[in-house]
C-alpha positions, 0 to 999 in steps of 0.5 A, a space after each residue: 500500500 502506498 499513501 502519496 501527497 498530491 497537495 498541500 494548502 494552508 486553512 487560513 483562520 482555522 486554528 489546530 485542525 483535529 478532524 473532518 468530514 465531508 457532507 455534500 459541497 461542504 467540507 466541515 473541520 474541528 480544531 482542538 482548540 476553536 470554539 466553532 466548526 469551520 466550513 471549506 467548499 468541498 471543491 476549491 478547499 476554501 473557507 466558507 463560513 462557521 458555526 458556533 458551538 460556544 462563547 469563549 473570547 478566544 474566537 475565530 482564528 485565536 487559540 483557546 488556551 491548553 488548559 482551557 480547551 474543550 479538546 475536540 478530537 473526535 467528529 461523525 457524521 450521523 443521525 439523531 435518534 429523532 431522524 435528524 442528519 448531523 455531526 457529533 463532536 467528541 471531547 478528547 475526554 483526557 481532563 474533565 473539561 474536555 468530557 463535552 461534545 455537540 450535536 450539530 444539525 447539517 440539514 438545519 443551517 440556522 439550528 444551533 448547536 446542541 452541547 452534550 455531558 459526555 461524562 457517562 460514555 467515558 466512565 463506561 470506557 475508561 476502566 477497559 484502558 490499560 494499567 495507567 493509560 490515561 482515557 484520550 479519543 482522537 476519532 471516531 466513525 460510524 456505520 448503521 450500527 456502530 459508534 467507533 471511537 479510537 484511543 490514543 495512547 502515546 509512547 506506549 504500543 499497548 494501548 491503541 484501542 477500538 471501543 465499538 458501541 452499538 450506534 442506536 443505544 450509544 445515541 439514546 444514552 447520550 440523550 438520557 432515554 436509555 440505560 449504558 451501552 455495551 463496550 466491545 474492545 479491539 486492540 491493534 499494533 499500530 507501526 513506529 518511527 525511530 522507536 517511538 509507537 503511532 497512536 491513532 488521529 483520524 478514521 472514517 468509513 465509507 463503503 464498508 471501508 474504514 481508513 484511518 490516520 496514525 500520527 508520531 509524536 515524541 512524547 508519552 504524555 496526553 496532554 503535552 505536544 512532542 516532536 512530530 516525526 510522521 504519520 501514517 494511512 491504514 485500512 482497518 479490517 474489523 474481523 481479523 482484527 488487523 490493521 495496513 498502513 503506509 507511511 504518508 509521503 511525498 511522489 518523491 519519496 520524502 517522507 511527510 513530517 506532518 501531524 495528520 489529524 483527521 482524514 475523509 474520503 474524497 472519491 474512490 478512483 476504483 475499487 484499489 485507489 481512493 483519494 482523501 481529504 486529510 488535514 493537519 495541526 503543526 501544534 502552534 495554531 497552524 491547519 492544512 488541508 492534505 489532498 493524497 491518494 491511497 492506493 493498494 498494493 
């Protein structure tokens, strides 16, 4: 498998890009530290608007501090339970202020966005971690019956998890009609780079394919940023369980240093060759959005 960059443009006022979708024309993107969801066109990659999830004086392209952030990670497309089409936006969950997430209505422009206490979900999750993991999602996905979200566990190769949650029952718990989900727990091998382990950024599923982002860092804390050394592309089969990956770089065979947050599928060239929509966080308030293909050996 091969994962090459076709190109690279910076998102100008979107600060710390952590994930991504795509709904129609409209490419929408989080930033772990904005306090709204922005809009690209889905063509020319250019901003077309936001919404706002939650005042905070650190508005538009300005950074909400560390401490401060609600650290979204996470984003799906989904349905609500009473029919509505939107996005679910998911805290990282690695500090109590950061166990928040919204609804956002997509079929509803002028709706506003509905905040949701994601303390319950993350309670059900945190005692499958490991011995001194600290609970810390950066993606998640859905099928028709599924929630998946991912954890990242920095530094250490034990610890790069799947919870999959029944989708229906996950939704009605959020919403206080129902009692706790069943948690089910996949674990993977994820590759490495100069002895450090990737932990897991991005995924999404199309097709009954599930692709995913694994990033690099030097570091083995979940909170504080570490040298970024690379990242990767995977497709995960959920029956093995078992994950492929290559290392994003580009067509001259440089490997790609970025920080790959977030990624979804653009088109599907055929059935071995797809191109998506990734983009990245430089960790210094910086986004790009990263066109590349995949292609299978």
């Amino acid at each position: 498998m091969t994962a090459t960059i076709l190109s690279e443009v910076t998102i100008p006022g979107l600060p710390s890009a952590s994930g991504v979708e795509i709904i129609g024309p409209t490419v929408y993107v989080i930033g772990d530290d904005s306090a709204a969801l922005h809009c690209l066109d889905a063509v020319t990659l250019a901003p077309t608007g936001r919404r706002q999830l939650f005042d905070h004086p650190a508005d538009g392209p300005f950074r909400i501090p560390k401490p401060d952030k609600p650290d979204l990670e996470c984003m799906a497309a989904l349905r609500w339970p009473d029919g509505r089409a939107g996005l679910l936006l998911l805290g990282s969950g690695s500090r109590p202020n950061r166990q928040r997430g919204w609804f956002v209505p997509t079929d509803a422009p002028e709706a506003a966005p509905e905040p949701l206490d994601l303390a319950p979900l993350y309670a059900l999750l945190a005692p499958h971690l490991p011995a001194a993991a600290v609970l810390n999602l950066e993606a998640a996905a859905t099928s028709e019956t599924e929630l998946l979200l991912f954890q990242r566990t920095v530094g250490r190769a034990d610890a790069a998890l799947l919870f999959r949650l029944p989708l229906a029952a996950t939704l009605a718990f959020l919403s206080g009609a129902a009692g706790a989900p069943a948690v089910r727990i996949l674990q993977f091998e994820l590759p490495a780079i100069a002895g450090c382990p990737a932990g897991f950024s991005g995924a999404t599923l199309v097709d009954d394919l599930l692709f995913v982002t694994a990033s690099v860092e030097n570091t083995a804390d979940a909170v504080l940023d570490g040298d970024v050394l690379g990242s990767f592309i995977g497709l995960v089969n959920l029956d093995a369980p078992r994950a492929a990956f290559a290392r994003l770089a580009w067509h001259d065979g440089r490997a790609y240093l970025g920080k790959v947050e977030g990624l979804a599928v653009r088109r599907a060239v055929d059935e071995r060759h797809w191109e998506l929509l990734l983009v990245t966080d430089d960790d210094a308030g910086g986004s790009t959005a990263v066109v590349a293909e995949i292609e299978l050996d």
